[in-house]
C-alpha positions as CSV (number, residue, x, y, z in Angstrom):
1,X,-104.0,14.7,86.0
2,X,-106.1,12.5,83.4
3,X,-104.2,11.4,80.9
4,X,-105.8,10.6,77.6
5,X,-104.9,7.3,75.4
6,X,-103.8,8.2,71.8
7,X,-106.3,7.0,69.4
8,X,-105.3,4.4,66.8
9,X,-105.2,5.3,63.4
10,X,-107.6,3.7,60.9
11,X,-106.5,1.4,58.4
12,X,-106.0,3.2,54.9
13,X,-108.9,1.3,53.2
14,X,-109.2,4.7,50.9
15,X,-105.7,4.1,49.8
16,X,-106.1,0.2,49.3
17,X,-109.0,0.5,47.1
18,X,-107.4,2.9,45.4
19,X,-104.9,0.5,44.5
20,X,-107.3,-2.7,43.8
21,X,-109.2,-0.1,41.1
22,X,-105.9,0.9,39.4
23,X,-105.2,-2.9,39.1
24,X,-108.8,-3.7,37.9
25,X,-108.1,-1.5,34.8
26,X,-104.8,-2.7,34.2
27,X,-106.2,-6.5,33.9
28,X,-109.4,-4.8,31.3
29,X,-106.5,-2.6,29.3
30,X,-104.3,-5.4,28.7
31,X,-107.2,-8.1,27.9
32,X,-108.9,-5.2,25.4
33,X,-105.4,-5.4,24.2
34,X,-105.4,-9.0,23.6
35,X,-109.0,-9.0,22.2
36,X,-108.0,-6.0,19.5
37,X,-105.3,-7.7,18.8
38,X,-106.3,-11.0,18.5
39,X,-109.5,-9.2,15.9
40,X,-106.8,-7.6,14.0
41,X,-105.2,-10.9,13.5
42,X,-108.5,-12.5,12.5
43,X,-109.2,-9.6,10.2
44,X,-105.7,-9.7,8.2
45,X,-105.5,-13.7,8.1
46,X,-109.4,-13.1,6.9
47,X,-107.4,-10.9,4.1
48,X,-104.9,-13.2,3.8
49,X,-106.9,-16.2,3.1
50,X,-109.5,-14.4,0.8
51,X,-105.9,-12.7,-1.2
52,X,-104.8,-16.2,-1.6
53,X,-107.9,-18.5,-2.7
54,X,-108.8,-15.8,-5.1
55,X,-105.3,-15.8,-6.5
56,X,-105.0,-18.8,-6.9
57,X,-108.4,-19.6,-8.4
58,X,-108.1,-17.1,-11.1
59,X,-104.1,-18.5,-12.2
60,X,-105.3,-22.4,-11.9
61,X,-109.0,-21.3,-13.8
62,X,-107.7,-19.2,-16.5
63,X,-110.6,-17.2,-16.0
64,X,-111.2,-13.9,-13.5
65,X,-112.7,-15.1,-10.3
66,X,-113.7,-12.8,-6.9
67,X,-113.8,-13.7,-3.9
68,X,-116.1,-11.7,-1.8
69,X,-114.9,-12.1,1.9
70,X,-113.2,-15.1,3.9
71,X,-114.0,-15.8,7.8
72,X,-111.9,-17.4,10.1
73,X,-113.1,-19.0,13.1
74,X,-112.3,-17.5,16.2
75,X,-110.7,-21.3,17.3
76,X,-109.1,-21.7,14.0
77,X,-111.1,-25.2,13.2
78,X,-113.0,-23.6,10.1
79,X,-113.5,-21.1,7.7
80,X,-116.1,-20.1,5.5
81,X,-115.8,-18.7,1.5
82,X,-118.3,-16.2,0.5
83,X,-119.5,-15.1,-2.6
84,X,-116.7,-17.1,-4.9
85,X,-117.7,-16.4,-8.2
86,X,-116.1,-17.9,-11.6
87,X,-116.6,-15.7,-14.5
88,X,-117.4,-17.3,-18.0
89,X,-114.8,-17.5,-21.1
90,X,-115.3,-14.7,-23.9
91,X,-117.3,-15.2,-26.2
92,X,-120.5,-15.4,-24.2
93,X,-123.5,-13.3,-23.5
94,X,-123.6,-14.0,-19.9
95,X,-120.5,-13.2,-18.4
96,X,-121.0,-14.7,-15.0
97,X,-120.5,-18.8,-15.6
98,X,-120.3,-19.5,-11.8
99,X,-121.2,-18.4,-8.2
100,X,-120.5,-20.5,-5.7
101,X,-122.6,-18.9,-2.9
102,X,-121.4,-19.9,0.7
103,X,-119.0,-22.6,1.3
104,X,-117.7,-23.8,4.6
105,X,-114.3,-25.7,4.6
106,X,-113.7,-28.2,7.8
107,X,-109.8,-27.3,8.2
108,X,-107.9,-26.2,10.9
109,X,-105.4,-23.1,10.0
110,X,-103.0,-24.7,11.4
111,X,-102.8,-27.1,8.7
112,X,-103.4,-24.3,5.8
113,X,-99.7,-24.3,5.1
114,X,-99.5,-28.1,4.5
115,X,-99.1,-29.6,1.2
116,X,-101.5,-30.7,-0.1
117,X,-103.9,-29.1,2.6
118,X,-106.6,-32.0,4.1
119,X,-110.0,-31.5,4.3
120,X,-112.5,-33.3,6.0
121,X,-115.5,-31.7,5.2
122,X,-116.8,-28.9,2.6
123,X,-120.2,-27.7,2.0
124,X,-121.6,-25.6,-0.5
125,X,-124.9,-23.7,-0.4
126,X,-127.3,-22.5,-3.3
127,X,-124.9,-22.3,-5.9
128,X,-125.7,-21.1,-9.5
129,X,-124.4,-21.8,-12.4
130,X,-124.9,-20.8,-16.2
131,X,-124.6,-23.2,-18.8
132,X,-125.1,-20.9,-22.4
133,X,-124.8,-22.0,-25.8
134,X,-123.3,-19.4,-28.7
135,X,-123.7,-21.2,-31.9
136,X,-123.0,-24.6,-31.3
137,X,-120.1,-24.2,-28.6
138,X,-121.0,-24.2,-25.0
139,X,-118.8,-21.7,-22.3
140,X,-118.3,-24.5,-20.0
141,X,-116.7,-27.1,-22.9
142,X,-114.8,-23.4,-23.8
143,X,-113.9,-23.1,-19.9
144,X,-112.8,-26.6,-19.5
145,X,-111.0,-26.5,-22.9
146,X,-109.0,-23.3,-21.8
147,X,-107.4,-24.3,-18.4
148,X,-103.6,-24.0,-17.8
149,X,-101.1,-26.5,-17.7
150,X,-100.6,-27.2,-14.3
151,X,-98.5,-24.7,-12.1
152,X,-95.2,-25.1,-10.8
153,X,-96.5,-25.2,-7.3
154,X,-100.4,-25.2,-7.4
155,X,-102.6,-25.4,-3.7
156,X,-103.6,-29.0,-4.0
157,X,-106.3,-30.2,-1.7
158,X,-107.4,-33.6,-0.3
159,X,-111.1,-33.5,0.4
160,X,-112.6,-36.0,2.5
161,X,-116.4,-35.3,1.9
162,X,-118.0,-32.0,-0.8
163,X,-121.6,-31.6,-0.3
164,X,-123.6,-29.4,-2.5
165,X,-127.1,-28.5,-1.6
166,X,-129.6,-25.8,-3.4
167,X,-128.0,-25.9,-6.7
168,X,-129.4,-24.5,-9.7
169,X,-128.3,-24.6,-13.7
170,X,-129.7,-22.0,-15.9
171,X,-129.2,-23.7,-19.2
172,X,-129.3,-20.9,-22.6
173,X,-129.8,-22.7,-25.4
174,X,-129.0,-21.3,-28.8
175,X,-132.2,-22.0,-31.0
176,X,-130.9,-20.6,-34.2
177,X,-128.2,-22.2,-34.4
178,X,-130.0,-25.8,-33.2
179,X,-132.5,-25.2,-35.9
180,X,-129.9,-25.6,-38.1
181,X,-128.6,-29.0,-37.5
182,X,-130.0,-31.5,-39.7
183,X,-133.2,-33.0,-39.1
184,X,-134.3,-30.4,-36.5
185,X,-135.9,-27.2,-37.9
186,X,-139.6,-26.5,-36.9
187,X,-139.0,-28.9,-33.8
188,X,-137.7,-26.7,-31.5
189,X,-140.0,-23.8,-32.6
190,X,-141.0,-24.2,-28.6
191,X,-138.0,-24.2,-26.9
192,X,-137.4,-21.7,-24.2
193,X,-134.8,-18.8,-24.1
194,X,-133.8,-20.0,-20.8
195,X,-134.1,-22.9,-18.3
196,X,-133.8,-23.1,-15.0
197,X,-133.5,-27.2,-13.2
198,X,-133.3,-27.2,-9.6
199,X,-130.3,-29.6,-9.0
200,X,-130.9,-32.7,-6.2
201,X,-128.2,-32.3,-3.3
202,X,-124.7,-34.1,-4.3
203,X,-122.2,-35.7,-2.3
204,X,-118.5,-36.2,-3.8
205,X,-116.1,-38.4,-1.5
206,X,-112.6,-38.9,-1.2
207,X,-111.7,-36.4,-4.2
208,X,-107.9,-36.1,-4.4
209,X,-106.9,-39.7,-3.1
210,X,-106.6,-41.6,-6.7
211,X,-105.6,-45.2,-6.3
212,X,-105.4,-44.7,-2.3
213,X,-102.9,-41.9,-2.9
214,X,-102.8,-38.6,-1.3
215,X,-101.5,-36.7,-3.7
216,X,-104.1,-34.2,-3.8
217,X,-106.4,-32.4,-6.6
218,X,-105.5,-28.8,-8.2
219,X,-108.0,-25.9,-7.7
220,X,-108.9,-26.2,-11.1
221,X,-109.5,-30.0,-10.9
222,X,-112.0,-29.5,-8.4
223,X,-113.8,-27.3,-9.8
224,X,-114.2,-28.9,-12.9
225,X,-115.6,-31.9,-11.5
226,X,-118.1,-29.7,-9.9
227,X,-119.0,-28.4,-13.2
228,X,-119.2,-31.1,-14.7
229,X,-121.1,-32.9,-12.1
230,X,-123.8,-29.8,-12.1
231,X,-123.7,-30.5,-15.9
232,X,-124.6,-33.7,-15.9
233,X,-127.7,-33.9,-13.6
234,X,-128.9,-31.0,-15.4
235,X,-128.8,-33.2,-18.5
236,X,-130.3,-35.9,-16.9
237,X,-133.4,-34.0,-15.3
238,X,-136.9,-34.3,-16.7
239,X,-136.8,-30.5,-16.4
240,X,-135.3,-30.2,-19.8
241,X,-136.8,-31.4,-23.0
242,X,-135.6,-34.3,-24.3
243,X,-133.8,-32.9,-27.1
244,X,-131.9,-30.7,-25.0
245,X,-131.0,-33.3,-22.3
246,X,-129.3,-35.3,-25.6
247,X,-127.5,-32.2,-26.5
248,X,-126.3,-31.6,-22.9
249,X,-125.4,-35.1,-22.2
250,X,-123.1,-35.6,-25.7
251,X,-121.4,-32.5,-24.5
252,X,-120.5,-33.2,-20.9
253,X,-119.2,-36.5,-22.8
254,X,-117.0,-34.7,-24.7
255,X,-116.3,-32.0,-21.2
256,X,-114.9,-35.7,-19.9
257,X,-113.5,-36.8,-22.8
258,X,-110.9,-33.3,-22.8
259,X,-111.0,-33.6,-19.0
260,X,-109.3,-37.4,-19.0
261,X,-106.7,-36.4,-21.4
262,X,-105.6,-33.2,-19.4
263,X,-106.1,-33.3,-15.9
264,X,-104.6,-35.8,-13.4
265,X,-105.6,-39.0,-12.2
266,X,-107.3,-37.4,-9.2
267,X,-110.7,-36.7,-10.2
268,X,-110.6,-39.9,-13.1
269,X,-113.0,-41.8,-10.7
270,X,-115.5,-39.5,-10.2
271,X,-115.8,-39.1,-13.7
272,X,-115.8,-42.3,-14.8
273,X,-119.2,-42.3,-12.0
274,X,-120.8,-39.5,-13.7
275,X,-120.4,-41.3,-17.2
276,X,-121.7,-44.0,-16.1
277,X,-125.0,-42.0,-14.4
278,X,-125.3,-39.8,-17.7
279,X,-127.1,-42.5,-20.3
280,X,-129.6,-43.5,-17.3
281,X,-132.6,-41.2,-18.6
282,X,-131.7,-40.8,-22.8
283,X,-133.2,-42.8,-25.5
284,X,-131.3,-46.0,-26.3
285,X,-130.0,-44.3,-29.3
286,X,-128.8,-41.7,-27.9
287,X,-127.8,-43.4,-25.2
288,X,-125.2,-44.9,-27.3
289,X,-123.4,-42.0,-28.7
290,X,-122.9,-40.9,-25.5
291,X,-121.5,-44.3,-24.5
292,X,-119.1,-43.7,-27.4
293,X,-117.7,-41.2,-26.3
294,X,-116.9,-42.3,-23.3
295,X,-115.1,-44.9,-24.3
296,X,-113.5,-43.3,-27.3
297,X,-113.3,-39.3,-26.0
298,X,-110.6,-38.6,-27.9
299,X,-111.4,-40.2,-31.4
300,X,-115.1,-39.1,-31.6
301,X,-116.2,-36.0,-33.0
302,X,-118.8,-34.4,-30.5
303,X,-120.7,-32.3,-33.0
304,X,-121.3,-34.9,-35.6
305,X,-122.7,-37.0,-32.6
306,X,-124.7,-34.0,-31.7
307,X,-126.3,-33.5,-35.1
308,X,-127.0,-37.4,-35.5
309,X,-128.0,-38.3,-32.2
310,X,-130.6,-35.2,-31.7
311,X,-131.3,-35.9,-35.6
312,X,-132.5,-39.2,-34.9
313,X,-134.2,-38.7,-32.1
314,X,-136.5,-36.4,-33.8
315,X,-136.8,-38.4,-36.8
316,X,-138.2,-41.2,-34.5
317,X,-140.7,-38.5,-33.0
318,X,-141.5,-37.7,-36.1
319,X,-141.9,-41.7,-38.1
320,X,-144.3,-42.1,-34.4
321,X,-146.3,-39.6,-35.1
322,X,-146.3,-40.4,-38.8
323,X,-147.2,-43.6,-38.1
324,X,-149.9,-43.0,-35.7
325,X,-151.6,-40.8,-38.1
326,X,-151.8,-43.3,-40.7
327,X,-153.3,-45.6,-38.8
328,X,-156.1,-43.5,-37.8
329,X,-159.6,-44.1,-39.4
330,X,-160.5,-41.9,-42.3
331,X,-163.7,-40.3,-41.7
């Protein structure tokens, strides 16, 4: 009788791969869990930062600012501002004084808690600013003029390096109301409704470390060194007319003069830099009214420098041309 020999059974790779493919999509569920949850992190401390720099902007500025939308980097080592736009005191035709554009801060979020929060590096793209005259006043002497006393517990930031590239200031004048200043009249018959100066790309350093302290600057303190940086190169560009680069110039003069007697010592350096730059491009008369008031901001009274400096000026233009004409040949 044959016997047979019982076949051995075949491993259970059916049952084993089974099991590797249930794994598989364990390990995807739980890293699509991590990677929702890690976005809905990013998305709410994306909320959270944009909530908080708007906040705070509008209570340090006095002024109603938006901010569109806040990024955080995946790595937490950066995040970028969008759309941060400063609207101008009342009073003004144009009610949008600022818009910052895109700005990327160089800071870990770790370290967005600290006090005052270091930064190495922030840049700023194509911003745009308005400077506009009503009457005789300008919004951003009225902006400056209007900021808070400083808040119990205001963000302060140390800020290694703020570059600022693709600016532009849209300077209104108000032509009716120059005309009447003395010794003005016909002479700005020409001037434009608007101006727009392309602004060269500027580099602040070390802005919140006064005296080799890190005490940091307030939001507010910031931004009105910005302003009044923007200010000034507008004033000192050859895309202006002459008359209105003196105008410009006496009032960031007098912006500085309000600025040293109510903000911090934290910005006074950079100021005192951008004083100094200002009188570089004006007449020598005009030149020194400006100079006056830097040195006395608080005892000078910036419209009567105004109406004499600007009055002078085109007085001069005027005795020149006089002069010129009367020594021509009668025919």
């Amino acid at each position: 009788m044959t016997t047979e020999n019982t076949p051995t059974p075949a491993p259970a790779e059916p049952k084993k791969s089974s099991a590797m493919r249930i794994v598989k999509w364990i390990v995807l569920a739980i890293v699509l869990i991590v990677v929702i949850a890690v976005a809905v992190v990013l998305m709410k401390l994306d909320e959270i930062v944009r909530r908080t720099v708007q906040t705070q902007a509008s209570a340090s500025l006095n002024v109603p600012t938006t901010l569109k939308s806040a990024s955080v980097s995946l790595f937490g080592q950066s995040v970028k501002l969008n759309n941060f736009d400063i609207e101008a005191p009342a009073g003004f035709k144009t009610t949008q004084m600022m818009s910052l554009g895109s700005i990327g801060v160089d800071v870990k979020v770790s370290e967005l808690r600290d006090k005052p929060i270091k930064i190495s590096t922030i840049d700023i793209t194509n911003p745009q600013m308005v400077i506009e005259m009503s009457g005789t006043q300008f919004n951003i002497k009225k902006f400056i003029d209007g900021l808070p006393p400083s808040q119990a517990e205001p963000m302060k930031l140390v800020i290694g390096t703020l570059n600022v590239n693709g600016a532009q200031v849209t300077l209104k004048p108000d032509v009716a109301a120059l005309s009447a200043l003395p010794g003005l009249g016909k002479n700005l018959a020409s001037l434009k409704e608007a101006y727009v100066i392309n602004i060269p790309p500027l580099q602040l350093e070390n802005i919140g470390t006064a005296d080799g302290n890190q005490n940091g600057a307030a939001i507010k303190e910031v931004v009105s060194l910005l302003i009044t940086q923007l200010a000034a190169k507008a004033a000192q560009s050859d895309q202006l007319p002459p008359e209105l680069r003196q105008v410009l110039s006496l009032n960031v003069n007098d912006i500085m003069g309000s600025l040293k007697a109510n903000i911090g010592a934290q910005v006074q350096g950079q100021l005192d830099k951008i004083g100094g730059d200002l009188t570089k491009n004006l007449p020598p008369d005009t030149a020194k009214s400006v100079q006056d008031l830097i040195q006395h901001p608080t005892t000078q009274n910036a419209q009567q420098a105004i109406e004499h400096g600007i009055g002078g000026l085109l007085s001069g233009k005027q005795k020149s041309k006089d002069k010129k004409a009367s020594t021509q040949p009668s025919r």
